[in-house]
N, C-alpha and C positions, 0 to 999 in steps of 0.2 A: 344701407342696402347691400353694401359689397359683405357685411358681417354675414347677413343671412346667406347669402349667394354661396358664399364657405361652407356654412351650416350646412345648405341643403346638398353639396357635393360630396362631403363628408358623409350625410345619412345615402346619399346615392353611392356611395361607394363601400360603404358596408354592408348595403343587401346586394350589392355586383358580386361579392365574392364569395364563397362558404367555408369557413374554417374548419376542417375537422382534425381525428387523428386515426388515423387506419395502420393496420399492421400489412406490409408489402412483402414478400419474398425478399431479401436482398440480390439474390440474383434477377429474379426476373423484372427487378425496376436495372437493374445493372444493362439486362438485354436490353431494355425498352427505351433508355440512355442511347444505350449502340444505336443499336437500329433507326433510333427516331433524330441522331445527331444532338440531341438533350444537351445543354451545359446542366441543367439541375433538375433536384428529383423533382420538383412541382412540373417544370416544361414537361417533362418526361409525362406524368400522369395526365397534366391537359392534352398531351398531344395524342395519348393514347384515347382519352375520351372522345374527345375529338374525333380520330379516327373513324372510333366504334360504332360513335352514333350516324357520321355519313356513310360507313357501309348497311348501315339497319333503313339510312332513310333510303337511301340504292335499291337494297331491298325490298322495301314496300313500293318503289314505284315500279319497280322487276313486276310484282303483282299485276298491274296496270295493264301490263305489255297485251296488245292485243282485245282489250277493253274500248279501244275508240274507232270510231271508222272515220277513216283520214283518205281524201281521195288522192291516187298515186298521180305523179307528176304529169303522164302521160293523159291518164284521164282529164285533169284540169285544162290541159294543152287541148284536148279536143272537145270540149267545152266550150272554149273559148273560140275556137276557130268556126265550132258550130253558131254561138252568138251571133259574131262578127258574117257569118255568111247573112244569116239571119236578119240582122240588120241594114244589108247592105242590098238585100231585094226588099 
């Protein structure tokens, strides 16, 4: 049982990752290094993906803004107090 248990962590870990080979500027994996604190060019390119894609998911929830009716604190507060009168005669 523990052979398969291998087996299947090994195929789980081969679709975890994606291999490829892409041509990078040297400098600007060099900047991306700096700036991101990288020891190496793979950290460097995840942390940059990484990055890219939470500023994009940012931005679509940016879209959102003002999309929901959310009652302000004040209001809830006199909601509440109206209830509680309400209940209370």
């Amino acid at each position: 049982m523990q052979q398969i248990d291998l087996a299947l962590d090994s195929i789980s870990n081969y679709f975890r990752y994606m291999k490829t080979t892409i041509d990078i500027p040297e400098k600007e994996l060099e900047d991306a290094m700096t700036f991101s604190g990288a020891t190496s060019k793979r950290e460097a390119v995840v942390t940059a993906l990484r990055e890219f894609n939470r500023r994009n998911r940012m931005a679509r929830l940016v879209g959102f803004s003002g999309t929901c009716d959310f009652d302000t604190n004040i209001a809830i507060e006199t909601r509440e107090a109206d209830e509680a009168t309400e209940a209370r005669t």
